[in-house]
Every structure is written in C-alpha cells, then in structure tokens.
C-alpha positions in Angstrom: 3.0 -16.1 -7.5 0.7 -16.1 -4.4 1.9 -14.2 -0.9 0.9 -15.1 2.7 -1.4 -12.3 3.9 0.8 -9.7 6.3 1.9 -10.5 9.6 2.9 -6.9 10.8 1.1 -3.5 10.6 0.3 -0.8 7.9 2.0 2.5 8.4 -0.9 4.9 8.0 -2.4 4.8 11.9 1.0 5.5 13.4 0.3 8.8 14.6 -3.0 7.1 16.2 -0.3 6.3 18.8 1.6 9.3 18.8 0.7 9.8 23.1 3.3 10.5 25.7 3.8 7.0 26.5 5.0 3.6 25.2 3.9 2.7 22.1 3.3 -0.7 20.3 2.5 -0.4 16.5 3.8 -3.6 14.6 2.8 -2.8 10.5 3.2 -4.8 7.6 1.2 -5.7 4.2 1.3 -7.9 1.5 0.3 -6.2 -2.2 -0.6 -9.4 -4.3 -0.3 -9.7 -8.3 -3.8 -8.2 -8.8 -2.7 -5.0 -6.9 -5.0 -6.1 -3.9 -3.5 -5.2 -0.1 -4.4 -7.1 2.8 -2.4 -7.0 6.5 -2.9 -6.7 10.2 -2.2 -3.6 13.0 -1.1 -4.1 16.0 -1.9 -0.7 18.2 -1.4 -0.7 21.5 0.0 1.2 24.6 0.3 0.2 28.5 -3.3 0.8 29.8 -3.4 3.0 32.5 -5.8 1.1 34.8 -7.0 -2.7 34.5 -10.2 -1.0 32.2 -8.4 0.7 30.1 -8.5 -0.7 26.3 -5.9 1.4 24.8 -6.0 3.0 21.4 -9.2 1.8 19.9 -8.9 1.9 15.6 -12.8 2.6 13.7 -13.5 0.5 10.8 -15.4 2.5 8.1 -18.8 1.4 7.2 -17.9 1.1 3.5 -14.8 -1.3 4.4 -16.7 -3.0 7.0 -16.8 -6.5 5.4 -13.2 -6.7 4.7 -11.9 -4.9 8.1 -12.1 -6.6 11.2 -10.7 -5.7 14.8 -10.1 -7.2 17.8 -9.0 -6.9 21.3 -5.2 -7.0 21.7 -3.6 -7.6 24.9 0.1 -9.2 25.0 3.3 -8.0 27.2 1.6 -5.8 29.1 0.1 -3.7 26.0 -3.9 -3.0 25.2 -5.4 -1.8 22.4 -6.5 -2.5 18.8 -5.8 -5.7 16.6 -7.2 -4.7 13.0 -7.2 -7.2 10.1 -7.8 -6.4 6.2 -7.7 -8.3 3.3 -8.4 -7.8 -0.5 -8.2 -4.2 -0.4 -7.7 -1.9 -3.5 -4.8 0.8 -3.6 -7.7 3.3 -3.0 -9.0 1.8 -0.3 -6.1 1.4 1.5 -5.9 5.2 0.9 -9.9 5.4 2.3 -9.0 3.6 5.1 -6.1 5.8 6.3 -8.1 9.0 6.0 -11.2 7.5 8.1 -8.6 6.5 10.6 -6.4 9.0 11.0 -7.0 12.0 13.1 -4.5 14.3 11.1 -3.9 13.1 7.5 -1.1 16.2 7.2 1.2 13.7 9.7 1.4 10.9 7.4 0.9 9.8 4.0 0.7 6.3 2.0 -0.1 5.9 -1.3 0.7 3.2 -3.9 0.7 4.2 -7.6 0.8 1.9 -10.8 2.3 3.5 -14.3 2.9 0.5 -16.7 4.5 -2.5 -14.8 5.5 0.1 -12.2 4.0 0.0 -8.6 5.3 3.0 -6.1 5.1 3.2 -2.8 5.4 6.9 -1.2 4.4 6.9 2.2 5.9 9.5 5.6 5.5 9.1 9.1 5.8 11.6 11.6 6.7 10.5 15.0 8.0 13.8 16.5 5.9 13.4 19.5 6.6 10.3 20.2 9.2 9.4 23.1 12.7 8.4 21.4 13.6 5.7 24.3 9.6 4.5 24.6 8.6 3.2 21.1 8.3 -0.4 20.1 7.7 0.1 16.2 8.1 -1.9 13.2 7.0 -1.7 9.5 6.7 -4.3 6.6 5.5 -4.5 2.9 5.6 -7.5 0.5 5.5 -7.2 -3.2 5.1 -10.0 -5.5 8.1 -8.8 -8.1 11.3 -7.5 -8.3 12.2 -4.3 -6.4 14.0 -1.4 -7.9 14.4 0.5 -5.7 13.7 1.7 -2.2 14.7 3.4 1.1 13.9 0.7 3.3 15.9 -2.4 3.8 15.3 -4.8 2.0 14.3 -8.6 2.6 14.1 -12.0 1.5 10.7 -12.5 -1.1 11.0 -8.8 -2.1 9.9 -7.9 1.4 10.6 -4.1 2.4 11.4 -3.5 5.9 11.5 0.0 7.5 12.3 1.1 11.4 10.4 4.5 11.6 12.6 6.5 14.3 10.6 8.0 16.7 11.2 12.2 17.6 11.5 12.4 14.3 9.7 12.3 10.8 10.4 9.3 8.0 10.0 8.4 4.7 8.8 5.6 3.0 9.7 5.0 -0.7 9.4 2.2 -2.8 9.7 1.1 -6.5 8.1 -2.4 -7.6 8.0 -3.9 -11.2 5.3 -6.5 -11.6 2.7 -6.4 -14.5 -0.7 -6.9 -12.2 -3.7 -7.6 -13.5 -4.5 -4.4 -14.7 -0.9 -3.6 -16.2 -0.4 -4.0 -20.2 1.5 -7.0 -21.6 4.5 -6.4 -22.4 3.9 -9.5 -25.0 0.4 -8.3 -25.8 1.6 -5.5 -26.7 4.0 -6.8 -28.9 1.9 -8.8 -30.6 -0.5 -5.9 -31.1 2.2 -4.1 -33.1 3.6 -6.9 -34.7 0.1 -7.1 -36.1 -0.4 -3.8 -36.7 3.0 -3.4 -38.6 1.3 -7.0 -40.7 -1.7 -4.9 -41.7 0.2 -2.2 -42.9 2.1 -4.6 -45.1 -0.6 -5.9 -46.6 -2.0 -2.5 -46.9 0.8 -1.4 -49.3 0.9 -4.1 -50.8 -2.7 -4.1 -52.3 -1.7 -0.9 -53.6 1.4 -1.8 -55.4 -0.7 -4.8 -56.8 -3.8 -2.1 -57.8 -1.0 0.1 -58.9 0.6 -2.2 -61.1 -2.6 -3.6 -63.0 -3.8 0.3 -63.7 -0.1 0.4 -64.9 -0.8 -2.2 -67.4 -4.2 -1.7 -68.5 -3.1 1.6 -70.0 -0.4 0.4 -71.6 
C-alpha cells in the first residue's frame, strides 16, 4: 500500500510558535509501510513590518538532504515552509530536538513492538492566545488503527485540534507489519518447521531404539 506524502504539519515545532500573537502551524505526516515519515510545516505568524519573515525553522546538517525549507507567505502570514521525506522514527525524533527550543513542552515519538506502531506525542500551547490560533494536526498510517485519541479519518488518517491555553495529547495505536516487523507467516512456518525437526528427531530414536531392541534379543 503506498501513501501520498503529508499535506499538513508535524506536531513537534508547535511551541516554535508559541508568541503572543496569531499563529499558523498546519501539521501532518504520512508513516509508510517501511516505517519511513515524510510531511510538510507550515509556521507562520503576521509579520510585524513588510521585512519581517516570521518564525524561521533550522534544518540540521545531518538531515540536510532530506529537509528542505522555504519562504511561506499566504493570508497575510510569514514564516517557514519545511518539507521532509524518508525519514526514520529516529530521525523524526532528531529533528524535533534540533528544532525545538524547549523539548520538556512537547514530545513525539513513534515506537514499533511486533506489528505494533505507537504514537505518543504532547503539545503544550498554554501560552498561546485561545481566540488567536489557526492550528491543525495530521498523521497517516498505512494499516489499521486500534486505537487513538484523535479523530479519526478516512485511509487510517488521525486527525487532532491541539487547543490552544492549554496542554494536549497525542496517542495512537497502528498495526501494520513494516518492513522490519516479523511475519506473522514466517514465523509460522519457522515453527511449523521446527515442530518437523523435532519429529523426525524422535523418531530416529524410536527407530535406533527399536533395532538395539532387537539385536539383543
């Protein structure tokens, strides 16, 4: 199953924009089969004067061939347009704690056990002005969802609405095997033959067993 990359924002530069003023942040991501994350950010706040660029987002040296950015400027808003594809959960997390200026406001982190891929993320947008905040957050999984806190969408598509004054979580439970994931047939088939060697183990020793049987009678 292949997925589009992201057309919103990830979560992990929202407090980038935690200013007292409007705010602009429009996340989303798309996780593909081989538990590789690509998306876009939207950052952005009224500029002040006709020079102002509004929130600027770095792009770490290591990640540099993989994360771009560009000028954003629509409705009135400046700032940062950051693209990134084929990243791995771990550098997803790299990239949040290059970015971020406090990594104790927020957190997100995906996890694989087995089939299993979670999603544990929080945002806090206390200082952020309830009535001046334009945010919105998306993730797209290629398998089923289990279970979650956000609301969820068509194409297993998570949507959340991060309120701002306040702190949020973000929680999400995904089964898909990935690349890295075991088989659930290949590991059947390993104990299938496992269980055939063991049979033919005991048997060679009933067969041994017998002929000593015989020889000494």
């Amino acid at each position: 199953m292949s997925r589009s990359p992201a057309r919103l924002v990830p979560v992990f530069l929202l407090l980038m924009l935690a200013l007292s003023g409007c705010v602009r942040l429009h996340a989303a991501m798309a996780v593909s089969e081989d538990d590789k994350v690509s998306g876009e950010i939207v950052a952005a706040t009224p500029p002040t004067q006709d020079s102002d660029p509004g929130p600027q987002l770095k792009v770490p040296s290591e990640l540099a061939e993989r994360v771009t950015t560009k000028a954003y400027k629509v409705d009135g808003y400046a700032g940062t347009q950051l693209l990134f594809t084929g990243l791995s959960f771990e550098e997803v997390r790299t990239l949040a704690s290059v970015t971020s200026p406090s990594s104790s406001r927020y957190q997100l982190n995906f996890r694989r056990s087995g089939d299993l891929v979670t999603l544990s993320g929080s945002v806090d947008l206390s200082t952020v002005p309830v009535d001046r905040a334009d945010i919105q957050v998306k993730i797209s999984f290629p398998g089923e969802v289990v279970d979650t806190n956000g609301r969820e969408e068509e194409d297993a598509t998570i949507a959340w609405d991060p309120r701002p004054g306040q702190a949020s979580m973000l929680t999400a439970t995904v089964r898909y095997e990935g690349e890295n994931a075991p088989s659930y047939v290949g590991w059947t088939l390993l104990v299938a033959g496992l269980v055939g060697v063991a049979v033919l183990i005991v048997l060679a020793l009933a067969v041994v067993s017998h002929r000593r049987s015989l020889v000494a009678y």
